[in-house]
C-alpha positions as CSV (number, residue, x, y, z in Angstrom):
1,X,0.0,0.0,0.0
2,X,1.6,3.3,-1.3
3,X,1.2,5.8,1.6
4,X,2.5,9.8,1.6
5,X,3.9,11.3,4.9
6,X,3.7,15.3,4.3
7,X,4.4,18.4,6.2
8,X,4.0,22.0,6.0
9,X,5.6,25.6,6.4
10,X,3.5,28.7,6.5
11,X,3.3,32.6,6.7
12,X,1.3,31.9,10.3
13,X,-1.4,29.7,11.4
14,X,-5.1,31.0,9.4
15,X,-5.1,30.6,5.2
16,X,-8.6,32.1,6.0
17,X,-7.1,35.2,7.4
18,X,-4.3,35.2,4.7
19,X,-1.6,32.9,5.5
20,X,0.3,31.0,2.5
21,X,1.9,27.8,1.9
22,X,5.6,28.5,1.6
23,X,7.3,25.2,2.3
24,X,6.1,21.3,1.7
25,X,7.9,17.9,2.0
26,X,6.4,14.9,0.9
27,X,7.8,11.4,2.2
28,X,6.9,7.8,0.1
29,X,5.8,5.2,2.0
30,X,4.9,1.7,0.5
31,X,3.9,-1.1,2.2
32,X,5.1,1.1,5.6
33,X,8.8,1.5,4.3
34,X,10.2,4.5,2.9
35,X,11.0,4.1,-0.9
36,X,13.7,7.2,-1.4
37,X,11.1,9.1,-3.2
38,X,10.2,12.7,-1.8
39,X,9.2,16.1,-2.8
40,X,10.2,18.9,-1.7
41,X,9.1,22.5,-3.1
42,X,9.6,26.5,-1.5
43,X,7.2,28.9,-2.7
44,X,6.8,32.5,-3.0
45,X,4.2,33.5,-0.9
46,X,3.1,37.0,-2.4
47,X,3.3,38.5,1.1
48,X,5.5,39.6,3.7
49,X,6.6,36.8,6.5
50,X,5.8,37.9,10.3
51,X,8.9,37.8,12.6
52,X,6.8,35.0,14.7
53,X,6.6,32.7,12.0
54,X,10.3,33.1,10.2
55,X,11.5,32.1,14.2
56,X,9.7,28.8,13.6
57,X,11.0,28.0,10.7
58,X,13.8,30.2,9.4
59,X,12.5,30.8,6.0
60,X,13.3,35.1,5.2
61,X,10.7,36.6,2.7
62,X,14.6,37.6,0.9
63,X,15.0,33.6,0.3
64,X,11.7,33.0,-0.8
65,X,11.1,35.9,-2.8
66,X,12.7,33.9,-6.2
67,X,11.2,30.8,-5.4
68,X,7.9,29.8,-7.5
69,X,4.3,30.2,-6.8
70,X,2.3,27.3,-5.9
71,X,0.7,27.3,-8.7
72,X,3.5,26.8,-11.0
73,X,4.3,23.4,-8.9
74,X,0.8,22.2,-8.4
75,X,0.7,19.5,-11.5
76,X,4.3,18.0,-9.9
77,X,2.5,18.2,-6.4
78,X,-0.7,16.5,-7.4
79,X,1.3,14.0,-9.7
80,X,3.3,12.9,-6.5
81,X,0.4,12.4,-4.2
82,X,-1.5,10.7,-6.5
83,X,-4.2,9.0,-4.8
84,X,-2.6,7.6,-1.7
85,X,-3.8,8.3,1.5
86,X,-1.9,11.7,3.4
87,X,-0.4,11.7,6.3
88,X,0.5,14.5,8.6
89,X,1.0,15.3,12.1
90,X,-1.9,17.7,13.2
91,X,-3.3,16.7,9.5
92,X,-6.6,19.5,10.0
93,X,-3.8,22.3,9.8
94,X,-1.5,20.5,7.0
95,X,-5.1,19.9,5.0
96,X,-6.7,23.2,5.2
97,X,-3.4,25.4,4.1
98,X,-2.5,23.3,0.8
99,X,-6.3,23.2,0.0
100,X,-6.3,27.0,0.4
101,X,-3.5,27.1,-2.0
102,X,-5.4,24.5,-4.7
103,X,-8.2,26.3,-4.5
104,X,-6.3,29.7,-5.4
105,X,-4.8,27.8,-8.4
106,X,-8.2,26.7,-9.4
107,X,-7.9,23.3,-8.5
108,X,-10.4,20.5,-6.2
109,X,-9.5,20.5,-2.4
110,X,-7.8,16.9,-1.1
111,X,-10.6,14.5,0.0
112,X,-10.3,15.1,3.6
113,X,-11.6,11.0,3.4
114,X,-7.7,10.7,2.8
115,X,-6.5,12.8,5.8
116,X,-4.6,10.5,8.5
117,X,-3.5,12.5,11.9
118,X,-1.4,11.1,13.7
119,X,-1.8,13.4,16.9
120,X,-5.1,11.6,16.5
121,X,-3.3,8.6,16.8
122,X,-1.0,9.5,19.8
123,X,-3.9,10.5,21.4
124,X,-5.6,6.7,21.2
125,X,-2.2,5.1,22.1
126,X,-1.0,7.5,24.6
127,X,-3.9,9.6,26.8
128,X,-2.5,11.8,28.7
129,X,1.0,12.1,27.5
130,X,2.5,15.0,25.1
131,X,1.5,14.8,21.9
132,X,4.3,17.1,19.6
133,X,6.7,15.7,17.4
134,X,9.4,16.3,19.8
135,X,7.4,14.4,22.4
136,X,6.7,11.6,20.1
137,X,10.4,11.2,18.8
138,X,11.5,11.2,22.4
139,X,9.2,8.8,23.7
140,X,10.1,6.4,20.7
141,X,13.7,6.7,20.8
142,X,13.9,8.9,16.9
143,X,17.2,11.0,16.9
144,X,16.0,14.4,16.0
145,X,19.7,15.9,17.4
146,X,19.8,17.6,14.1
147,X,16.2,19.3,13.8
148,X,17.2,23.2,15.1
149,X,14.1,24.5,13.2
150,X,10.8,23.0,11.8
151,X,11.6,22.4,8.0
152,X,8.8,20.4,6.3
153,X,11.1,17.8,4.5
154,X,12.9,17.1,7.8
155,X,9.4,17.1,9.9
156,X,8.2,14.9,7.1
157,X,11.4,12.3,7.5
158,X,10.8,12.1,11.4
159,X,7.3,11.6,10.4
160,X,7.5,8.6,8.4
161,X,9.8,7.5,11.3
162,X,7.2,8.0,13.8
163,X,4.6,6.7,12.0
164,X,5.9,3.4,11.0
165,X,6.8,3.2,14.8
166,X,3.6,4.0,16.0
167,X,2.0,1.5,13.2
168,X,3.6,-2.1,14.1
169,X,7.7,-0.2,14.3
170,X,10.2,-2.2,12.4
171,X,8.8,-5.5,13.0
172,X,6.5,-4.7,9.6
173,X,9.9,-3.8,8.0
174,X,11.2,-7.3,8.8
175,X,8.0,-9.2,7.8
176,X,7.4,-10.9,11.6
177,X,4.0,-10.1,11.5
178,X,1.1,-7.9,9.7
179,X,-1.1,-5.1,10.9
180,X,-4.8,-5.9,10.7
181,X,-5.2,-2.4,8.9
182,X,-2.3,-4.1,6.5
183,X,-3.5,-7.3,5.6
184,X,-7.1,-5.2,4.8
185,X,-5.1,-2.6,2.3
186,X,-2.8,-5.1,0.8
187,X,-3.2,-9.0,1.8
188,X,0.0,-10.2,-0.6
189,X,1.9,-7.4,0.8
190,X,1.3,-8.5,4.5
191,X,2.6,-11.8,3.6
192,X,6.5,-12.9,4.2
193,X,7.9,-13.2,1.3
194,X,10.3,-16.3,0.7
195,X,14.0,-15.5,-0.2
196,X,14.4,-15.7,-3.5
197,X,17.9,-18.0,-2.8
198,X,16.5,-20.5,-1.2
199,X,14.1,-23.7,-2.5
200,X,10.9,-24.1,-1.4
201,X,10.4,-27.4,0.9
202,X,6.9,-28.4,1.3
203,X,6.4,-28.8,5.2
204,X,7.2,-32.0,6.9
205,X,5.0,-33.7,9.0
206,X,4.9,-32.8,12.5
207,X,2.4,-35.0,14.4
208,X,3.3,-37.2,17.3
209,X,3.9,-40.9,16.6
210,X,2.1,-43.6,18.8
211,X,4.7,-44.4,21.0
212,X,4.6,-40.3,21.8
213,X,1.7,-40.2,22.5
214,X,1.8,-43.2,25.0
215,X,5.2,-41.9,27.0
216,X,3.3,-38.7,27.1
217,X,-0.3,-40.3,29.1
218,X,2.5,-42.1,31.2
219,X,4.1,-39.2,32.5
220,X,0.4,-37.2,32.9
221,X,-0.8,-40.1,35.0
222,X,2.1,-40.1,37.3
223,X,1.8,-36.3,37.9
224,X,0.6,-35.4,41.1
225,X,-1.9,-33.3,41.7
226,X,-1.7,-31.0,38.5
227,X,-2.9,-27.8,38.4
228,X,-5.9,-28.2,36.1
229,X,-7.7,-30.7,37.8
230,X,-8.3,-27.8,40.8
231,X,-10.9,-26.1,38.1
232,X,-12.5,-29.5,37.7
């Protein structure tokens, strides 16, 4: 199952009030391991960046100023996401800011049916706790030593990394076991696959022989007292 991990930067915190899109990383995950593909983009934003927002993430309105409009990238955008689900930490905020910016390049808004959240899902695995990327890299052991500001490529990388932790963690990677949610989107891909160097055995047999099974009801009738006769 082909999955997307994105991330955002933007001019503050409302595209109703005005904010713009000026950063996005995308992350490809398939089958919950991260394939090398990504895109990343900067845009121009048309506006001026407030100081609170540049302290976040760094991004001057003197670097962005040469950088395209959304508009201009929004066929290489749409091409990447195809029609995978999206996922995104705080996904209502990620959603409503690139949908603002389709929307102003006269294009449909993301099927919010495709949104996954995954402070939604720290939330339902851990009430209580902290819920922030930082928190969530900490509490599942994801170096982010080198994450001085947000960057939405970088977010996104620690993303996918929390995400295929908080999914099943490397265990999926290795092919010990399948999700439910996996063997639902992709029952092949769920299975273990076989190595491709080594000849397939059909199974041998297994059962216990007679004389087994006979030493065996020797040695139960000469227990004493066992356990599961006290329920009897």
């Amino acid at each position: 199952m082909r999955e997307i991990i994105f991330d955002t930067e933007t001019t503050g915190l409302d595209p109703k009030a005005g904010d713009r899109l000026v950063e996005i990383g995308c992350i490809e995950l398939v089958d919950r391991r991260e394939t090398g593909q990504t895109f990343h983009a900067y845009f121009n934003p048309e506006r001026d960046m407030p100081a609170a927002a540049e302290a976040v993430h760094g991004l001057s309105i003197q670097f962005l100023s040469d950088k395209p409009l959304f508009a201009s990238r929004v066929d290489d955008l749409l091409a990447f996401l195809g029609d995978a689900p999206l996922i995104a930490h705080n996904a209502a905020f990620d959603f409503g800011f690139v949908n603002a910016e389709l929307a102003r390049a006269g294009r449909p808004a993301l099927d919010m049916a495709r949104m996954c959240c995954t402070v939604q899902m720290a939330r339902r695995l851990h009430p209580g706790a902290k819920h922030s990327l930082d928190a969530l890299c900490t509490r599942y052991g994801i170096d982010r030593s080198h994450r001085v500001k947000h960057g939405a490529l970088l977010d996104a990388e620690l993303l996918a990394h929390l995400y295929i932790e908080m999914t099943g963690g490397r265990q999926i990677g290795l092919g010990l076991a399948a999700t439910p949610a996996l063997q639902a989107a992709s029952p092949a891909a769920a299975a273990p696959a076989r190595a491709p160097d080594r000849p397939w055995r059909e199974p041998r047999p297994h059962a216990a022989s007679a004389a087994e099974l006979a030493r065996h009801a020797e040695f139960v009738a000469g227990l004493n007292q066992p356990l599961w006769l006290d329920t009897v």
